[in-house]
C-alpha positions as CSV (number, residue, x, y, z in Angstrom):
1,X,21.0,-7.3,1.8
2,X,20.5,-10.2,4.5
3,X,18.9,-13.2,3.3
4,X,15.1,-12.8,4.4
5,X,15.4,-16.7,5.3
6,X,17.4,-15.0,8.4
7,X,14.7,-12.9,9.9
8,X,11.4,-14.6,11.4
9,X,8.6,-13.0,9.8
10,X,6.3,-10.0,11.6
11,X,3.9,-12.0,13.2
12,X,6.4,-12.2,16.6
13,X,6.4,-8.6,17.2
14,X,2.9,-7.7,17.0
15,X,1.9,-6.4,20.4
16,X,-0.8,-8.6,22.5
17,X,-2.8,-5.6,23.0
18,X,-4.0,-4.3,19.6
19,X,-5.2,-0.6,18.8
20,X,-4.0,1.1,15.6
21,X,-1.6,3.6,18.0
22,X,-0.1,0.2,19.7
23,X,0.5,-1.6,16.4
24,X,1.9,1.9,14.5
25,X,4.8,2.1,17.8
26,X,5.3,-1.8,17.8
27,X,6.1,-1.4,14.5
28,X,9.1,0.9,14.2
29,X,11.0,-2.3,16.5
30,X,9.8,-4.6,13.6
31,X,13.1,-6.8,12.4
32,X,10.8,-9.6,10.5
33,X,12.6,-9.2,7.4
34,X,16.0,-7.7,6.1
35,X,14.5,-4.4,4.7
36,X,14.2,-2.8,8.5
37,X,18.3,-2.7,7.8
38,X,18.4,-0.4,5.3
39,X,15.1,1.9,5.6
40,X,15.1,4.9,7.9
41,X,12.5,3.6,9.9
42,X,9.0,1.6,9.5
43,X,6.4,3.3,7.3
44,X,2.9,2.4,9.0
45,X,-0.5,3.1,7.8
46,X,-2.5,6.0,8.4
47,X,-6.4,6.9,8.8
48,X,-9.5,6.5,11.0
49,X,-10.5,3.4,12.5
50,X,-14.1,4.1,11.5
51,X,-12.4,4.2,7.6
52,X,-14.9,2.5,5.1
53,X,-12.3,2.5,2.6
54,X,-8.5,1.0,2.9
55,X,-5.8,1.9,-0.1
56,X,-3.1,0.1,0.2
57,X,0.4,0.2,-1.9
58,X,3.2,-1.8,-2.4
59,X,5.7,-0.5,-0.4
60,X,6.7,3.5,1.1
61,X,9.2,5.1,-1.7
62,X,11.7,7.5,-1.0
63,X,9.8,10.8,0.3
64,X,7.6,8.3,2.4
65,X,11.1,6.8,3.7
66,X,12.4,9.9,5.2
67,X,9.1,11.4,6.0
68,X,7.6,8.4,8.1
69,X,3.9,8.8,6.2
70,X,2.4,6.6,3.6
71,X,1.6,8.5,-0.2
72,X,3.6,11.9,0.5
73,X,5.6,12.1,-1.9
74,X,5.0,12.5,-6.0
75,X,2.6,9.3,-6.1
76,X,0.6,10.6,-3.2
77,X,0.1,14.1,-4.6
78,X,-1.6,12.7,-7.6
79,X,-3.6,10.1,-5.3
80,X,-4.5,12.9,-3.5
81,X,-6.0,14.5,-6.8
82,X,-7.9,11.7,-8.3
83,X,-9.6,10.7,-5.1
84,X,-11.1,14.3,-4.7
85,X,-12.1,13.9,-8.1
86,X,-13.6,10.4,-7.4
87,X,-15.6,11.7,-4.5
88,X,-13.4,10.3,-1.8
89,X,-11.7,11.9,0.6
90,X,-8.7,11.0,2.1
91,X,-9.2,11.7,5.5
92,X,-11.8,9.4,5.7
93,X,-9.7,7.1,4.2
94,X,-6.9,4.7,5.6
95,X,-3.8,4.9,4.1
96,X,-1.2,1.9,3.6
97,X,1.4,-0.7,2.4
98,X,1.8,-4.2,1.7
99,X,5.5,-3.7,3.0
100,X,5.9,-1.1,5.5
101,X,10.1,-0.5,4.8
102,X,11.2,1.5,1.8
103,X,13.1,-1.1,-0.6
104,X,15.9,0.6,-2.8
105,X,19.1,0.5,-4.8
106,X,21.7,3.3,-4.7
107,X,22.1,5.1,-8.1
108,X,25.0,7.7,-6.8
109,X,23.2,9.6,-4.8
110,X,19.1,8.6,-5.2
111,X,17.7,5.7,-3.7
112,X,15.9,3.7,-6.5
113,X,12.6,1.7,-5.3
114,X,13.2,-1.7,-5.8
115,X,10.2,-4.4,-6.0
116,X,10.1,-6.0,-2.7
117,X,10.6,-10.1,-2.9
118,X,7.4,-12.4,-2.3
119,X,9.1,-13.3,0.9
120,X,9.5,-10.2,2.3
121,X,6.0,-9.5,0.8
122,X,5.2,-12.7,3.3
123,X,7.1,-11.8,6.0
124,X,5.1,-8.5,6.4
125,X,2.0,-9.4,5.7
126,X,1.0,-9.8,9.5
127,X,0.7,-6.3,9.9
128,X,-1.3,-5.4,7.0
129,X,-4.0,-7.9,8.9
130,X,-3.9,-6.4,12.0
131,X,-4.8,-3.1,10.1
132,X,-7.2,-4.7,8.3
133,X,-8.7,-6.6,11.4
134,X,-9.2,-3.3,13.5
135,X,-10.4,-1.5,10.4
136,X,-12.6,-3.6,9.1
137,X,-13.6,-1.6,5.7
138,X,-16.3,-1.9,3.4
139,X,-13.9,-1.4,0.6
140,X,-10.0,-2.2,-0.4
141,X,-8.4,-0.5,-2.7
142,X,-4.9,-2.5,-4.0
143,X,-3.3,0.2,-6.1
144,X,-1.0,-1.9,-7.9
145,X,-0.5,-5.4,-9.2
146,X,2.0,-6.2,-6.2
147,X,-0.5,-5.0,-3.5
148,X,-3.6,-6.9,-5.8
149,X,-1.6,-10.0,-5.8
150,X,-0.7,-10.0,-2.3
151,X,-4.5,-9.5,-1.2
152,X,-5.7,-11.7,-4.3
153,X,-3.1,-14.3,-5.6
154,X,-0.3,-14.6,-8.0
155,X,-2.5,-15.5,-10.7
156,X,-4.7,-12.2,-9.9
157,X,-3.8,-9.8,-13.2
158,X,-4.5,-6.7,-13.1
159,X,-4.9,-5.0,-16.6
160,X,-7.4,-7.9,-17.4
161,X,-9.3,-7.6,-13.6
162,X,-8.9,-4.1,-12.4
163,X,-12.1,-1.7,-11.5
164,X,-14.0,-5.1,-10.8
165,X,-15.2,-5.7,-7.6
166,X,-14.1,-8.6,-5.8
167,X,-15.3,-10.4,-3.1
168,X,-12.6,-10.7,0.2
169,X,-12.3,-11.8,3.7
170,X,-11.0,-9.0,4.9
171,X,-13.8,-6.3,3.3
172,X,-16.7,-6.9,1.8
173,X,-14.7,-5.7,-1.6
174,X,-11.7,-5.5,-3.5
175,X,-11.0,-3.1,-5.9
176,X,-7.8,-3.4,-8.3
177,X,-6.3,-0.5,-10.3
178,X,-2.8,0.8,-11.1
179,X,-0.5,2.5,-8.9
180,X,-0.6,6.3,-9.1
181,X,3.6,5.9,-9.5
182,X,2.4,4.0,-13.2
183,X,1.0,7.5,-14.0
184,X,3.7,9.8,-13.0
185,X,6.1,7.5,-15.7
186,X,4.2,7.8,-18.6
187,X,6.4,10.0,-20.8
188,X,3.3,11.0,-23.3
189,X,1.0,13.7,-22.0
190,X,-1.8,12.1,-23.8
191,X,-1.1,8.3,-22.2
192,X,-0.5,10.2,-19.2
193,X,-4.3,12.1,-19.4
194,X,-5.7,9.0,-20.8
195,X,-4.4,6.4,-17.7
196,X,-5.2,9.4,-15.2
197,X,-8.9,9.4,-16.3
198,X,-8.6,5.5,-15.8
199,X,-7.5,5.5,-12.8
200,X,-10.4,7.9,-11.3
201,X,-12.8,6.0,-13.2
202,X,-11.6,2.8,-10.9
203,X,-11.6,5.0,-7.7
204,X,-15.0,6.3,-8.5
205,X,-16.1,2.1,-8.9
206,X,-14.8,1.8,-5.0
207,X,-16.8,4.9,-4.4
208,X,-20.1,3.4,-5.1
209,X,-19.5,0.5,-3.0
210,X,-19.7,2.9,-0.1
């Protein structure tokens, strides 16, 4: 890939005019970083305007690549699963990333997911606060330590912090937990059981801020 250090950041092609619809179309033309060169097209965020509750990932994996919407493949089955047993439901939610292009390395013939670089992380942010600033929910939920650390810091760690609301500019709170991918790769079914339960447990937290 392109050195990022090439590519000018998001902020230039946000459109003047701002309405989710106009930022999800100006997106698909973003070149802000080198990931657009690779990815089959932008990944944007998805959900109500009147949402009182934003999740937001790390980046759209492979399923989300092809498909053009956030949390449809594996990850987003199971998210879909412990937010109906957390009392939320996902079509009052909106749905995004931190990074809106898939970032991956060939293995033969899958794509792997590949953690995107603080820089491109950077370079992206831009559109994540035009979401956020049309949005405006009561509640974020940063399912991952790369998403917690790009609303929250570097220092921000999440097995010490997560389920504990925090206060943010961008919604009245922050909720940390891990990301429903974390689940789907623990090999025990018993680890497996026990960090599903977890996970709900930090959904239902975000829940009762509502």
């Amino acid at each position: 890939m392109a050195s990022t250090a090439a590519f000018p950041g998001a902020q230039r092609f946000l459109p003047n005019r701002r309405t989710l619809p106009q930022l999800r179309v100006a997106a698909q033309s973003c070149r802000g970083c080198d990931l657009h060169l690779n990815a089959t097209q932008t990944v944007f965020g998805e959900g109500p305007k009147t949402a009182r509750v934003v999740l937001v990932g790390e980046q759209p994996g492979n399923e989300e690549d092809l498909q053009g919407h956030p949390f449809v493949g594996p990850a987003g089955g199971l998210l879909d699963r412990a937010l109906a047993d957390a009392a939320i439901d996902r079509s009052d939610a909106y749905v995004t990333n931190v990074v809106k292009h898939f970032r991956f390395e060939e293995r033969g013939k899958r794509r792997l997911h590949k953690k995107p670089t603080m820089a491109e992380i950077r370079a992206c942010q831009p559109w994540f606060e035009a979401e956020m600033e049309l949005v405006k929910p009561k509640v974020i939920v940063c399912l991952g330590a790369t998403a917690a650390q790009a609303l929250l810091g570097s220092k921000f760690r999440l097995m010490q912090e997560r389920g504990v609301p925090v206060k943010d500019r961008r919604a009245e709170f922050v909720v940390a937990t891990i990301h429903p991918s974390a689940i789907l790769r623990t090999p025990d079914g018993v680890d497996r059981q026990a960090a599903y339960s977890r996970f709900v447990e930090d959904l239902r937290v975000a829940q009762g801020l509502l």
